[in-house]
N, C-alpha and C positions, 0 to 999 in steps of 0.2 A: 405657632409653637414658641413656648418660652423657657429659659431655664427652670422655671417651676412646675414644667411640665416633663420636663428631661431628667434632670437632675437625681443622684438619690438620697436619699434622706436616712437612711439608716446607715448609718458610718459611726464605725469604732472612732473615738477620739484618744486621747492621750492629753495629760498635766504635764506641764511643762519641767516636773522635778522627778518625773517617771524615768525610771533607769531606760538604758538603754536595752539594756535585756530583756527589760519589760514588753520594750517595743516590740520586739525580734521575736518573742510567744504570740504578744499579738496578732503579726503579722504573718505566721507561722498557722497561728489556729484561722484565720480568718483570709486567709488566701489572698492578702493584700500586698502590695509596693510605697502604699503613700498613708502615712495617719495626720491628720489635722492636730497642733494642740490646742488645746484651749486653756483662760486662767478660770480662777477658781467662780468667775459672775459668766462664763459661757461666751467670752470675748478670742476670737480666732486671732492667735502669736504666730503659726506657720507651719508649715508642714513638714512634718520628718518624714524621711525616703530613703529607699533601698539603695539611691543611686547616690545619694549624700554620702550614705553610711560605707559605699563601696569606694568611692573618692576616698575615705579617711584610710582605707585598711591597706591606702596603697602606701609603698613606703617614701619619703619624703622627695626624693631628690626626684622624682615619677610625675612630680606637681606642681614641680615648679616651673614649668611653660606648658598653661592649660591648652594653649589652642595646637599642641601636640600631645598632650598627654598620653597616649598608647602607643605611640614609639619609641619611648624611651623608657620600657620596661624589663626589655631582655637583659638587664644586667640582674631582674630581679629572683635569688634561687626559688624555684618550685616548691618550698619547704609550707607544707601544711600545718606542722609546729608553728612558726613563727607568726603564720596569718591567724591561728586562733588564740595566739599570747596578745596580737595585736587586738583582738577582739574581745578575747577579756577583759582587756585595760578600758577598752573604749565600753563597754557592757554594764560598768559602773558610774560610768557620767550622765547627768542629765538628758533628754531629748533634747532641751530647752542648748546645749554646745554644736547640736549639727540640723537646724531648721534649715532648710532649703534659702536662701537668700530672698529676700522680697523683692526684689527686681524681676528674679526669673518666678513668680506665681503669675496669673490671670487672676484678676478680682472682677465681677460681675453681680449684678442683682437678681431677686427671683423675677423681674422681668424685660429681662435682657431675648431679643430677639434671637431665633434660630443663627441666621447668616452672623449676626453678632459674635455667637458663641463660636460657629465654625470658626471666624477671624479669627477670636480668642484663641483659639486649639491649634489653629495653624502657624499662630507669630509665637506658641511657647516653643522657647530653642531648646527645651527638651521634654518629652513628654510626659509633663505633669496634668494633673485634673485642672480644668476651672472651680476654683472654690466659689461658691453662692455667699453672700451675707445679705443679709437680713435690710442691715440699714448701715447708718454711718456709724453707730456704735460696734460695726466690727464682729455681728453674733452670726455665729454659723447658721446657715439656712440647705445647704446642699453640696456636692458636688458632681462636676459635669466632667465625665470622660469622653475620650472617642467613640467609649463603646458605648459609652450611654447613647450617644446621638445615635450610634449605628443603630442600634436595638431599638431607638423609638422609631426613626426612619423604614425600618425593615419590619415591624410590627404592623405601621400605620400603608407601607404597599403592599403589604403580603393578607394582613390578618391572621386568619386561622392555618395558612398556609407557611405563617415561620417557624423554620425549626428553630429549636432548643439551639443553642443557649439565649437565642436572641426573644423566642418567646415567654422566656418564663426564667430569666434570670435580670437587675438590674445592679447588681451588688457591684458589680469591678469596676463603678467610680473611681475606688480607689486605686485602683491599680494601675 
């Protein structure tokens, strides 16, 4: 098995000058966490995420020592006001101001081994997809979640014996 056989291939994408709002319908209508962008020749720049986008909505001083960052939020008031003034602002900026960092993506090809991808999925320090490209030019060919592997894994011991959602859905790559 190889990511070309895991992977899915129908994924929303996103322009890198696509508002953020943009994002947020898309994501909204299509029950996703993670959108690929792409430039205008079909070249993969990075992936915008719900977890990017929830980093931003926090408020400053929450941020500034990441490797605690959720314990120094209780000074923060509960005001749902404030969190979707903060989300307006951010709703008109680019995708292309909150791509996930390229450090923390998996980059792999369409044939990169099973145990390969597993490594991949298990050294991301946070659970994003394995994005697939094509070649050295950077073009999107797929992405590989956990549930992707789950659902091919559990299809290929089970057959006709898995259930839903693992038998007949491959779409939450992105998620």
């Amino acid at each position: 098995m190889t990511a070309s056989t895991i992977m899915s291939t129908d994924i929303v994408t996103l322009k890198p000058d696509d508002t953020i709002s943009d994002a947020l319908q898309l994501m909204c209508k299509h029950a996703v966490h993670n959108l690929p962008v792409l430039d205008d020749d079909g070249t993969f720049l990075g992936l915008f995420s719900l977890r990017r986008l929830s980093r931003e909505l926090l408020p400053k001083a929450a941020k500034l020592d990441e490797s605690s960052l959720l314990m120094h939020i209780n000074f923060m008031p509960d005001d749902t006001d404030e969190l979707l003034q903060r989300l307006s602002k951010l709703g008109q900026k680019p995708v292309s101001d909150l791509l996930e960092k390229t450090s923390k993506l998996r980059l792999c090809k369409p044939d990169t081994t099973l145990p390969e991808l597993l490594q991949l999925l298990f050294e991301s320090p946070i659970s994003l997809p394995v994005v697939v490209l094509k070649d050295n030019k950077k073009k999107l060919s797929g992405m590989v979640s956990n549930w992707d592997v789950l659902t091919k894994l559990t299809v290929n011991l089970l057959g006709d014996k898995a259930v839903s959602p693992c038998a007949d859905t491959k779409k939450e790559a992105q998620t």
